[in-house]
C-alpha positions as CSV (number, residue, x, y, z in Angstrom):
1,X,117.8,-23.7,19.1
2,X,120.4,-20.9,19.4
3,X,119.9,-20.2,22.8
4,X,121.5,-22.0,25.6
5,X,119.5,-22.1,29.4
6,X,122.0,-23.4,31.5
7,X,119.4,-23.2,34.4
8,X,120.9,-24.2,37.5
9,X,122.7,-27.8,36.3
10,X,126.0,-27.7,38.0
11,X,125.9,-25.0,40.7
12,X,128.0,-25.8,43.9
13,X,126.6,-24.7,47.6
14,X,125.7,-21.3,47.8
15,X,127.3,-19.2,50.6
16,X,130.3,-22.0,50.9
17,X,133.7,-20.6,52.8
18,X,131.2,-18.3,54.9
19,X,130.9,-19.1,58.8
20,X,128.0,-20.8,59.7
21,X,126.3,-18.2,61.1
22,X,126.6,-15.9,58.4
23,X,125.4,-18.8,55.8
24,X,122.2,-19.0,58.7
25,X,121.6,-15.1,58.1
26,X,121.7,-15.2,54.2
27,X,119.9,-18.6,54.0
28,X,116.9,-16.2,56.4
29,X,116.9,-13.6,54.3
30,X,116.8,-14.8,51.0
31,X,112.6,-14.7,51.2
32,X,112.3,-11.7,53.1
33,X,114.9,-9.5,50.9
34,X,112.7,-7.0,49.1
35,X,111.3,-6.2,53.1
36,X,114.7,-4.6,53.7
37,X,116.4,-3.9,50.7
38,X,119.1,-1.2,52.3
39,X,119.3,-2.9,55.3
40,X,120.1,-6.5,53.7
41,X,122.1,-4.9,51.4
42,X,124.2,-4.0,54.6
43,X,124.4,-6.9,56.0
44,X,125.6,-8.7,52.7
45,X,128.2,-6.5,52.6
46,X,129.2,-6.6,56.5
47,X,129.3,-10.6,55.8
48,X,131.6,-11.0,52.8
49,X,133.5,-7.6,53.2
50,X,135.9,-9.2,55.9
51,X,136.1,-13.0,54.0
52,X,137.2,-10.7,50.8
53,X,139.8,-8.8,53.0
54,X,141.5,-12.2,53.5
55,X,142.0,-13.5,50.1
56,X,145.1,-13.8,48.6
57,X,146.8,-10.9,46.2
58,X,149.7,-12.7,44.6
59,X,150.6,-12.3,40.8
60,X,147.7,-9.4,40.7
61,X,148.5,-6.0,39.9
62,X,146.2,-3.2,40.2
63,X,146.6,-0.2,38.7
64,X,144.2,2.3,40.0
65,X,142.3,5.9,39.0
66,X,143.0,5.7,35.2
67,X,141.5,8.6,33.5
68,X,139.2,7.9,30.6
69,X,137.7,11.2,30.3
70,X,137.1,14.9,32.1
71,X,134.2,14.1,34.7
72,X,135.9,13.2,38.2
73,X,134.0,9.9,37.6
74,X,135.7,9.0,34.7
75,X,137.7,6.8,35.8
76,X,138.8,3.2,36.4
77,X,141.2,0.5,37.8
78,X,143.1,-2.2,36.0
79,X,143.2,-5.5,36.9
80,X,146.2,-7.8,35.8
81,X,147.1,-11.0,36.1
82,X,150.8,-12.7,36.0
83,X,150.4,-13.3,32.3
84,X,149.9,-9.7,31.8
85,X,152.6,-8.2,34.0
86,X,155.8,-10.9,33.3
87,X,157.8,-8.4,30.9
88,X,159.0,-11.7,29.4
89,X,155.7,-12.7,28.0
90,X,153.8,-9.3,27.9
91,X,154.3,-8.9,24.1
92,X,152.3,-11.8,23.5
93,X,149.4,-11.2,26.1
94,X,146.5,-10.8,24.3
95,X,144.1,-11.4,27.3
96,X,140.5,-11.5,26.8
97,X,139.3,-7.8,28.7
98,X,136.3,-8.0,31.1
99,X,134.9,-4.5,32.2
100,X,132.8,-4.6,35.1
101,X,130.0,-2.0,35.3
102,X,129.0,-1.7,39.1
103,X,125.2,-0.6,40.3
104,X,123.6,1.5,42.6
105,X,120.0,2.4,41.7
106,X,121.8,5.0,39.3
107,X,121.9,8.0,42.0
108,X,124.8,6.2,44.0
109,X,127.8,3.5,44.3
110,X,130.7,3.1,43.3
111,X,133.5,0.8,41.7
112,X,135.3,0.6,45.4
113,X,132.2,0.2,47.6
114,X,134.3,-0.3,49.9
115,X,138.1,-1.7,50.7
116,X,137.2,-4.7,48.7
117,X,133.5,-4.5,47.0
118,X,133.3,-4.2,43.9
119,X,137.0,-5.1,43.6
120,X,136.2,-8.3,44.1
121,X,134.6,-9.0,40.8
122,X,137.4,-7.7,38.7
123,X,140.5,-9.4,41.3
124,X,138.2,-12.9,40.4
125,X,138.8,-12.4,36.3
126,X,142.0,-11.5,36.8
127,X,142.8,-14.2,39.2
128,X,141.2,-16.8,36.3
129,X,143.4,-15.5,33.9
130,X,141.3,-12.3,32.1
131,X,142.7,-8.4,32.1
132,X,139.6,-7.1,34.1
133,X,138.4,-3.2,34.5
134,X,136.4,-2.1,37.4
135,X,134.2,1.2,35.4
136,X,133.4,4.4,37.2
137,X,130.8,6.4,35.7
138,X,128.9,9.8,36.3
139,X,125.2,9.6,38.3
140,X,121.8,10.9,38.4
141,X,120.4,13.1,38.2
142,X,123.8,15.1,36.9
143,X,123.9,12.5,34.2
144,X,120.7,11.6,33.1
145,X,119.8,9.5,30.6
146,X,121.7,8.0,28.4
147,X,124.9,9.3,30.6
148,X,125.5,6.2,32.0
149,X,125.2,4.4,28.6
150,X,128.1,7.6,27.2
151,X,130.1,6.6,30.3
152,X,130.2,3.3,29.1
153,X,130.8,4.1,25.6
154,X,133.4,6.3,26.4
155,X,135.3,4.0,28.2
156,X,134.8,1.2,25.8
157,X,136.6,3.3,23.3
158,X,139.5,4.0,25.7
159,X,139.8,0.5,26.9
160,X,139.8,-0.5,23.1
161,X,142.8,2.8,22.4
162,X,144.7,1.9,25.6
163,X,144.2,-2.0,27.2
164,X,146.8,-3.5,24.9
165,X,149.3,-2.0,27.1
166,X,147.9,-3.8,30.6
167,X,148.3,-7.1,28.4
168,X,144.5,-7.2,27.0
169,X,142.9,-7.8,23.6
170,X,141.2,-4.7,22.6
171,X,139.2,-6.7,20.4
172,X,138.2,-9.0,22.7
173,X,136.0,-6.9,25.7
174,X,133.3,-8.6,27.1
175,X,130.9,-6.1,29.5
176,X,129.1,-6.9,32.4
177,X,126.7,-4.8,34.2
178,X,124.9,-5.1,37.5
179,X,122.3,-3.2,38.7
180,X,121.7,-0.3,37.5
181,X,125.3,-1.2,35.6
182,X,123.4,-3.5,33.8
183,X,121.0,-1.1,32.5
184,X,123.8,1.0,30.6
185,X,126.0,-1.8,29.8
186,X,122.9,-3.2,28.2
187,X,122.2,0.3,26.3
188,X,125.5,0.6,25.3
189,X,124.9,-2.5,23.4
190,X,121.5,-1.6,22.1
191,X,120.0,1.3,22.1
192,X,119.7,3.2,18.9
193,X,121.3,6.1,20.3
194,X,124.4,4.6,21.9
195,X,124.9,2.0,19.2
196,X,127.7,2.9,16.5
197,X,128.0,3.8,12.5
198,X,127.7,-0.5,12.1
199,X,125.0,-0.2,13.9
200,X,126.2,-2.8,16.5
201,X,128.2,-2.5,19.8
202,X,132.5,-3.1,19.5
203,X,132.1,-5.8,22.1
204,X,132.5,-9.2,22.2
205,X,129.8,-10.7,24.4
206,X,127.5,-8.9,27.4
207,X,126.9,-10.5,30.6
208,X,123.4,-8.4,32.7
209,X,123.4,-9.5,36.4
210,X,120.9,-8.5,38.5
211,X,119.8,-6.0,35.6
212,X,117.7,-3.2,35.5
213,X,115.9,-4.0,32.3
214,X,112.6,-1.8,32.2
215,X,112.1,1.2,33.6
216,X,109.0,1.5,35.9
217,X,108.1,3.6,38.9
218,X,105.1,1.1,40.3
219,X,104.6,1.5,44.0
220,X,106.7,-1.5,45.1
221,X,109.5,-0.5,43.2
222,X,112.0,1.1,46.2
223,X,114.1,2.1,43.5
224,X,111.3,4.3,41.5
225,X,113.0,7.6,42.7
226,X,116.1,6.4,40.9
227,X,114.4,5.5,37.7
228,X,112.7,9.0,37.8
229,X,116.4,10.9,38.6
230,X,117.6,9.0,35.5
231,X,114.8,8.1,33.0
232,X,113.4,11.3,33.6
233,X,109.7,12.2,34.9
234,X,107.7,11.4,31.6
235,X,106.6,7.9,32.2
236,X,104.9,7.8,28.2
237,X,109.5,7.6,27.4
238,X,110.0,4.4,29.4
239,X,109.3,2.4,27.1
240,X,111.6,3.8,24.6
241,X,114.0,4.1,27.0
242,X,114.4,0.9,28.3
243,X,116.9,-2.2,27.4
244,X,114.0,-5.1,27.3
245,X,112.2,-2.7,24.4
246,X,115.7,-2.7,22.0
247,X,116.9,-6.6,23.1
248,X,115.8,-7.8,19.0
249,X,119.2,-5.6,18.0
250,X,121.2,-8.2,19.6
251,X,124.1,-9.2,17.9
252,X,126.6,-10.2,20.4
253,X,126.3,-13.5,22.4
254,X,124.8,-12.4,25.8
255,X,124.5,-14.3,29.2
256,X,121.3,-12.7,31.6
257,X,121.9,-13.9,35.3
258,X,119.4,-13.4,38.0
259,X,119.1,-14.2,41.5
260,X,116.7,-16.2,43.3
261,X,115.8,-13.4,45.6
262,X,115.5,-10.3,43.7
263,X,114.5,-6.5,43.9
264,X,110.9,-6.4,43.2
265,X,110.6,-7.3,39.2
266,X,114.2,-7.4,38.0
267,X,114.1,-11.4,37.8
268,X,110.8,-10.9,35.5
269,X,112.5,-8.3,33.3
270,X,115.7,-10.4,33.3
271,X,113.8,-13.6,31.6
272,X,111.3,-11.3,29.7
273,X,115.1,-9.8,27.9
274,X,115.7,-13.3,27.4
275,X,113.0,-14.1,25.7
276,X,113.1,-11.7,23.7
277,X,116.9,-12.1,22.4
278,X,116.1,-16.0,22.1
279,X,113.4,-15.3,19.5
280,X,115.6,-12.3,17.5
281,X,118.4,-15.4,17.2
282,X,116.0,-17.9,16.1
283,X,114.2,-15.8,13.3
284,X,114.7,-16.6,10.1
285,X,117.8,-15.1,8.6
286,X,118.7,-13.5,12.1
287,X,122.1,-14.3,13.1
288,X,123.1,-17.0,15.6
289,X,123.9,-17.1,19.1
290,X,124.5,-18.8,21.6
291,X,123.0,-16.5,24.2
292,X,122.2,-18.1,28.4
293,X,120.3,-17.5,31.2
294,X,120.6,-18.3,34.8
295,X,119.1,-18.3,38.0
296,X,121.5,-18.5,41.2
297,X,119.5,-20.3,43.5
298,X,119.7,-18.7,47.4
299,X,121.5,-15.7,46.5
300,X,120.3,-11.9,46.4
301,X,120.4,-9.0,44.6
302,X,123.6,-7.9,46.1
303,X,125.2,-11.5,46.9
304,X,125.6,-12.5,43.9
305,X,128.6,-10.3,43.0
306,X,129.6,-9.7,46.3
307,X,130.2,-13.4,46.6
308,X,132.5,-13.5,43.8
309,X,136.4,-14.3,44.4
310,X,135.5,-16.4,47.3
311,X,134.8,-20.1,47.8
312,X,131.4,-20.2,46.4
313,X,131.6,-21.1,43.2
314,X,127.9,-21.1,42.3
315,X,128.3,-18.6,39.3
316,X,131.8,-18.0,38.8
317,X,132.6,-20.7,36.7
318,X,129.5,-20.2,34.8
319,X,130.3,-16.7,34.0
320,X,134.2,-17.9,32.9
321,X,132.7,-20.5,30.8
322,X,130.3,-17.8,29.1
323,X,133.4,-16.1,28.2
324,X,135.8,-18.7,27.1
325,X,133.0,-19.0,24.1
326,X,133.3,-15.7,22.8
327,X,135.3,-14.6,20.3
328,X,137.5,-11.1,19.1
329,X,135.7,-8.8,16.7
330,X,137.3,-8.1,13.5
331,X,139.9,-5.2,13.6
332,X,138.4,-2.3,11.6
């Protein structure tokens, strides 16, 4: 079989590092998420935003606001580790590159939620090793769809042009997206508009956490308004326009992660995407990979980055492992 489900074999303790107390609110909220979604999100964010703040900075280098194109939101930061900055050794980094695509039901967030999230995700690459990129990109309803998906093309390319320089392989980028992040990092890699003159995406594996994988406005959805700002009013497109419809183009290894304790339908749409790049690998003639999938028991929508680069290692390692298998495209 060429798909690998890594399940939940080898996870550590959720919410580890965290005073008790905080584990106690996290561990309560985990069933009653979707009740609260803004306000949970809060909290998660009150809780780790202060543990981040404490976490050590040495040998990191951060190079912040790089323009990659003309929008004010074309931007993004640089994350470098020793390897990448020692002038002695930076004409042999070739550092795998991991570009981080942040959520925010595509009509807010950004790459700095705050002082230290979404920084967090990039500083933990870095910190293991990776040249890591924290990506900006325009919103809805200025940027509808595919804008998000250009964004991330865009950037791809200059990362590609410019990421030799920071110490990283430009043949080597690996994209994650969460959220809403997920949805154009997914696009970027698949749909027929975004995809190049190959006919496949210059990347070399995609990670979707948390991913927005079908668009739907169905009354439960809290995020339907977003879905409308970006996928547009005509429901009869959503299924053209969504990731999950496009997942048999695969053809780069691709790790879905969801959490236990989800917005309403993302876990379904999550497994339902990896079903559906499970059976393109395993037709006959299709191409191999080795694609995973995992579920990160007691975390949430918005803990399960936000937890990242702390000492809860119940995805981490998993994610570094996904991308210590991939491999650097071809030059050409």
């Amino acid at each position: 079989m060429s798909a690998v489900n890594t399940g939940n074999s080898g996870q550590k303790q959720a919410f580890a590092g965290l005073p008790v107390k905080d584990q106690a609110i996290l561990t309560e909220m985990g069933p009653h998420w979707s009740q609260d979604i803004a306000g949970n999100r809060q909290k998660v964010l009150d809780i780790y935003t202060p543990v981040l703040a404490a976490t050590d900075r040495t040998g990191l280098r951060v190079t912040a606001d790089v323009s990659y194109g003309a929008h004010a939101r074309h931007r993004l930061d640089i994350y470098q580790p020793a390897a990448a900055i020692d002038p002695r050794a930076s004409r042999l980094a070739q550092l795998p590159v991991i570009v981080f695509v942040h959520g925010g039901a595509f009509l807010r967030g950004d790459m700095n939620s705050n002082a230290e999230i979404y920084g967090n995700v990039p500083r933990y690459f870095a910190r293991h090793g990776f040249v890591a990129v924290n990506l900006e990109y325009r919103l809805a309803p200025e940027a509808a769809y595919p804008g998000g998906a250009e964004d991330v093309a865009a950037a791809v390319e200059w990362i590609r042009r410019h990421i030799a320089a920071y110490g990283g392989n430009p043949q080597h980028i690996v994209l994650l997206g969460h959220s809403a992040g997920g949805a154009h990092a997914a696009a970027y890699a698949l749909d027929p508009k975004m995809v190049d003159a190959r006919g496949q995406a210059r990347i070399s594996g995609l990670i979707l956490v948390s991913a927005r994988l079908r668009a739907d406005v169905l009354p439960d959805n809290p995020n339907a308004g977003g879905v409308r700002a970006y996928w547009g009013d005509d429901t009869a497109r959503y299924e053209q326009r969504s990731p999950v419809t496009h997942a048999q183009r695969i053809d780069t290894p691709t790790m879905v992660v969801i959490a236990e304790f989800e917005n309403p339908y993302l876990d379904a749409y999550g497994a339902e995407f990896f079903h559906k790049i499970t059976e393109a690998s395993n037709a006959p003639g299709a191409r191999k990979f080795s694609h995973r999938f995992l579920q990160v028991l007691k975390h949430n929508h918005t803990s399960i980055v936000a937890h990242l680069d702390t000492e809860d290692h119940t995805l981490g390692p998993a994610l570094i492992d996904f991308i210590a298998s991939t491999r650097p495209l071809t030059p050409g």
